[in-house]
C-alpha positions in Angstrom: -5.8 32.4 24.0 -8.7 32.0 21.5 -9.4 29.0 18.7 -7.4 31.6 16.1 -4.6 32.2 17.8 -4.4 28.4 19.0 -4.7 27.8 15.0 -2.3 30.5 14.1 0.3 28.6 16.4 -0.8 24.8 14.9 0.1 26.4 11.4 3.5 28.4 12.8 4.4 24.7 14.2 3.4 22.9 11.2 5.9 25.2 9.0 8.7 25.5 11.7 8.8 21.6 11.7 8.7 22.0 7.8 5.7 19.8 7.5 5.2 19.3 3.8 2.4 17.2 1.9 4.6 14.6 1.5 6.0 14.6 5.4 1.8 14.8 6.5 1.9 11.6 4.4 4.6 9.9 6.0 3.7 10.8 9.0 0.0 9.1 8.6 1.9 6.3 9.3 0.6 4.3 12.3 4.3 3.6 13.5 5.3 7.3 13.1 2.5 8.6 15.2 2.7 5.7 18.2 6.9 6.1 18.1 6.2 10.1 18.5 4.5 9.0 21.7 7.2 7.7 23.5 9.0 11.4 22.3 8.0 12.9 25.9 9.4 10.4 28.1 12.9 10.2 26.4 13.0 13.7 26.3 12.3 13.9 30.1 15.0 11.1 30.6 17.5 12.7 29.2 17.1 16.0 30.8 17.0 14.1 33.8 19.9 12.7 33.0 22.2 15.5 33.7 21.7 14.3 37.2 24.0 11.4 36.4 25.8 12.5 33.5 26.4 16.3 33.6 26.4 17.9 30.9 27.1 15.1 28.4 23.3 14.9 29.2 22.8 17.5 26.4 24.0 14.8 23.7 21.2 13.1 24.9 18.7 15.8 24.4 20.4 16.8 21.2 19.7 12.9 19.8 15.7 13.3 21.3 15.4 16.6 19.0 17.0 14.9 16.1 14.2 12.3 16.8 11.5 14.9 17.2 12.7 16.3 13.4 13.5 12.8 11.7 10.6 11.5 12.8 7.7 12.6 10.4 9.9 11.6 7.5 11.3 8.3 8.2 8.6 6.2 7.9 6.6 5.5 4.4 3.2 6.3 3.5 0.7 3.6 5.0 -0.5 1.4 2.9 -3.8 1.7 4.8 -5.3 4.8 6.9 -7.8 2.8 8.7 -6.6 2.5 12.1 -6.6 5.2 14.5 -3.4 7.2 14.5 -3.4 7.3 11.3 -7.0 8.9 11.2 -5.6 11.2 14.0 -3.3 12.7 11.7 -5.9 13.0 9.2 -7.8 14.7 10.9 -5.2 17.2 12.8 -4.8 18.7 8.6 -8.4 19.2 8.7 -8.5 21.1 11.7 -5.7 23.0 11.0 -7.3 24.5 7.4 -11.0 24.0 8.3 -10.7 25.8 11.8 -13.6 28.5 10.7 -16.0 25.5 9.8 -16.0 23.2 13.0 -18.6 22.6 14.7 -19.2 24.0 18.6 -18.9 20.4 20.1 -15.7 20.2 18.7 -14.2 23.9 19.4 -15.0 23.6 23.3 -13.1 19.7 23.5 -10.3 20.4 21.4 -10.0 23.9 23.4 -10.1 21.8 26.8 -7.4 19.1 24.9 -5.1 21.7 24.3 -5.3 23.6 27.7 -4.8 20.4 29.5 -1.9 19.2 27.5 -0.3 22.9 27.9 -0.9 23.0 31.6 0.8 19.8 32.0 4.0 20.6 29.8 4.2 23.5 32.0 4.1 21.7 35.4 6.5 19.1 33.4 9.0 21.8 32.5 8.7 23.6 36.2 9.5 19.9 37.2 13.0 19.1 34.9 14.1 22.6 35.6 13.6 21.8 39.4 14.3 17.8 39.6 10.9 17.7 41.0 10.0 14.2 40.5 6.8 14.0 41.1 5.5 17.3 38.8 7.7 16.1 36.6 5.8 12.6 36.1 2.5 14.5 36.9 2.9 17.4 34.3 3.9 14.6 31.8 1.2 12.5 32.0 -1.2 15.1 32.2 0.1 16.7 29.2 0.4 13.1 27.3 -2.9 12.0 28.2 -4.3 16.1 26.9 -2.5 15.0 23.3 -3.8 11.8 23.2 -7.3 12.9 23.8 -6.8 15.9 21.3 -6.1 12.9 18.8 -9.3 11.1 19.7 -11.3 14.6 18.5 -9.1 14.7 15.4 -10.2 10.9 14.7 -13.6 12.0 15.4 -13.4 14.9 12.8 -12.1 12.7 10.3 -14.6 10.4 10.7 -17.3 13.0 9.9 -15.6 14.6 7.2 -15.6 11.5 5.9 -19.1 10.5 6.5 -20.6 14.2 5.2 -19.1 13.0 1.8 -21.8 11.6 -0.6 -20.4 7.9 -1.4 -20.3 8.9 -5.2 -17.5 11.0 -4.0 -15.2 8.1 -2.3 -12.3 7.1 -5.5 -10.3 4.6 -5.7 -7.2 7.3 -5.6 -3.6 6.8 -7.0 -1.3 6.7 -3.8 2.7 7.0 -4.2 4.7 5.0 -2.2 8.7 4.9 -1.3 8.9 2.1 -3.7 7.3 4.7 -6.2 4.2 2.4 -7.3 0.7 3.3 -7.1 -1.6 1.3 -5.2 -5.5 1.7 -5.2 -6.9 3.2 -2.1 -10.5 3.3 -1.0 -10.3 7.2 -0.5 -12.6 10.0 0.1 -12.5 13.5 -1.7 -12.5 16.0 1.0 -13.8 19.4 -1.0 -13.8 22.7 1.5 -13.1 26.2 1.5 -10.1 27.3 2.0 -9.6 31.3 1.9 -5.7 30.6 3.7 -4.5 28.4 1.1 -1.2 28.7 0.8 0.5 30.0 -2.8 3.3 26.9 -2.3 0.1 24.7 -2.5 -0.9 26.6 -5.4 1.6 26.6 -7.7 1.7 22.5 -7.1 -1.9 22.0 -8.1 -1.5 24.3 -11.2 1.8 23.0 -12.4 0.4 19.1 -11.6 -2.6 20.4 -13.9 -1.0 22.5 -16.7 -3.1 25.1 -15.8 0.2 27.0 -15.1 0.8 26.8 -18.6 -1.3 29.7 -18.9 -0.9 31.5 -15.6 1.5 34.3 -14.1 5.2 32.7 -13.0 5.6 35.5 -10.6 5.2 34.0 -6.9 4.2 37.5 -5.7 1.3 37.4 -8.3 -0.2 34.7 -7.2 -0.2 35.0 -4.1 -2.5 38.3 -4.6 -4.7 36.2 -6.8 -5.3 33.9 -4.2 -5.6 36.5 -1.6 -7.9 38.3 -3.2 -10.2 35.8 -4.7 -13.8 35.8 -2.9 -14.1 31.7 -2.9 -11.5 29.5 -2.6 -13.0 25.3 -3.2 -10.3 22.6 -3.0 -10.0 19.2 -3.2 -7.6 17.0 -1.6 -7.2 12.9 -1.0 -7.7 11.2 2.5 -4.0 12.1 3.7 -4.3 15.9 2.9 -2.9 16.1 -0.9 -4.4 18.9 -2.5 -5.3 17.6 -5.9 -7.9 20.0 -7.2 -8.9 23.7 -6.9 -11.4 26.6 -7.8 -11.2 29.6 -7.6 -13.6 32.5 -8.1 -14.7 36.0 -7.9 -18.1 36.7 -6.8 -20.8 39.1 -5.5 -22.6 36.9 -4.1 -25.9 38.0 -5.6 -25.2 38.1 -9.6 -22.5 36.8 -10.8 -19.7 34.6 -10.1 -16.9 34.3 -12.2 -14.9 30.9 -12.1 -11.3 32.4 -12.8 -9.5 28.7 -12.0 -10.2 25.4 -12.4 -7.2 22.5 -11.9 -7.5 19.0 -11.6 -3.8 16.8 -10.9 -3.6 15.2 -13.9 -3.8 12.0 -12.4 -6.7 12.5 -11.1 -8.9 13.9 -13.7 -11.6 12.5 -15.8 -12.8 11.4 -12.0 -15.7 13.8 -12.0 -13.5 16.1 -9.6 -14.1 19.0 -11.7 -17.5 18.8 -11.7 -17.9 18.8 -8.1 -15.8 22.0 -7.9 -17.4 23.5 -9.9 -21.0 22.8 -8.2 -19.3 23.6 -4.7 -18.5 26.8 -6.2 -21.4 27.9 -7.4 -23.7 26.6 -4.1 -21.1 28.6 -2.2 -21.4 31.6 -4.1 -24.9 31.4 -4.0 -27.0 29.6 -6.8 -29.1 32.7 -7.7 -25.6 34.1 -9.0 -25.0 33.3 -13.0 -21.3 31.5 -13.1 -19.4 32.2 -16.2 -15.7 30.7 -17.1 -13.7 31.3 -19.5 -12.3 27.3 -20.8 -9.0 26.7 -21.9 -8.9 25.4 -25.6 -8.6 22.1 -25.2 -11.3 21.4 -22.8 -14.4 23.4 -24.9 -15.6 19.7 -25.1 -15.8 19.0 -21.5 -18.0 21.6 -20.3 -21.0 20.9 -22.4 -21.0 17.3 -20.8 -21.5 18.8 -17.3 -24.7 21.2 -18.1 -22.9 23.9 -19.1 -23.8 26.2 -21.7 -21.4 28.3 -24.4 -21.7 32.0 -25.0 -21.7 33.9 -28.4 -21.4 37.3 -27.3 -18.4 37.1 -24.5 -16.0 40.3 -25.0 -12.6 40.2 -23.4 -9.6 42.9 -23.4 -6.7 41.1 -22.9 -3.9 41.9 -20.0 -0.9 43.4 -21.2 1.2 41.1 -19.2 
């Protein structure tokens, strides 16, 4: 199985298990990740336990895969995402959207992570189905000690995604809470590319933004537009929020037209924008001219930033 397809299942899991922004933030807490750890052990005692039991043994797995589901979502945001599950988690949203962009001593240990921890569940499930004690304890901690390590690389990842950002780009960043206060985080800006984005993830950063104010409400729209865009830039907080977004249409060699720029509200005035907006154009290449079209009431920002108005821009307008 190659590093796609290995992806292609990460994000199948991640939506099966209904994983959204808010669960990943949950779920970045320390007690949700260490509690998931004990997940493969219960599960293998009560499969085991039809041995006493019979078949009120499948209660017992039925509880363990209410556990499995519950889990991600019963615990708050962290306060603080400096420890090392909690950076794990982090990082697993980075390699899931960033899979294309990691680096080659990273590909061939997260490959080697997730073959061990596969080989083991397999020797594990050969041993429950059999009552095999000893592959059953061997395929589990082989498999357990294959996750763990594969949460070590995504700590590592983290760590330099975190370090590759300049420290002008580290904000003090709003974070919600259960108790629905905002607390002041010492958080990095994570900008990347991001040609999968999803259209769900979309619609949240333009509606957060107002942008969708003045964009199509048809979901099928959308998603085209993003599909077809040349250069997707986003920006999202330390736990994975997406909070910002370009994106453009480009040749690569001329021009590059900026079609979308949103910034959460919350978050703007931040210098977020700005940095999109110079992603964008190093991405596209900075031989190309980039031209945007700014909404009316933010003619006044774009000066500020180096940018310069045109007198002779022609549009025909869409009849939709």
């Amino acid at each position: 199985m190659n590093d796609s397809h290995k992806n292609a299942l990460g994000r199948a899991t991640e939506q099966a298990m209904g994983m959204s922004q808010a669960t990943w933030e949950r779920h970045a807490n320390p007690w949700s990740g260490w509690t998931r750890v004990a997940i493969f052990p219960l599960l293998t005692l009560a499969i085991w336990s039809r041995v006493w039991i019979g078949w009120w043994s499948v209660t017992c797995v039925a509880i363990v895969a209410i556990w499995i589901w519950l889990n991600p979502r019963v615990f708050p945001p962290p306060q603080s995402v400096d420890n090392w599950m909690s950076r794990g988690v982090l990082g697993e949203q980075i390699w899931l959207r960033q899979r294309d962009a990691l680096a080659s001593h990273h590909r061939h240990v997260i490959r080697s992570t997730i073959t061990i921890a596969s080989v083991g569940a397999l020797v594990w499930l050969i041993g429950v189905t059999t009552l095999n004690l000893t592959a059953t304890l061997t395929g589990m901690v082989a498999s357990m000690l294959g996750k763990l390590w594969f949460i070590d690389r995504m700590v590592w990842l983290q760590r330099e995604a975190e370090a590759s950002e300049p420290s002008s780009n580290r904000l003090p960043l709003p974070f919600h809470n259960t108790a629905t206060s905002h607390v002041n985080l010492s958080s990095t800006v994570a900008y990347q590319t991001e040609p999968d984005l999803s259209v769900d993830e979309f619609i949240q950063v333009l509606q957060r933004s107002t942008l969708s104010e003045r964009r199509p409400a048809d979901r099928s729209r959308l998603e085209t537009m993003l599909r077809r865009a040349d250069l997707i830039v986003t920006a999202r907080t330390e736990l994975g929020k997406i909070i910002g977004i370009s994106r453009a249409i480009s040749d690569f060699s001329y021009c590059t037209y900026l079609s979308d720029l949103a910034v959460d509200q919350d978050y703007q005035k931040r210098g977020i924008g700005q940095q999109l907006i110079r992603r964008t154009h190093v991405h596209a290449g900075l031989q190309t001219t980039l031209i945007l079209l700014s909404a009316p009431s933010a003619q006044t920002y774009y000066p500020h930033i180096g940018m310069h108005p045109h007198d002779s821009c022609w549009v025909i307008r869409s009849d939709q």
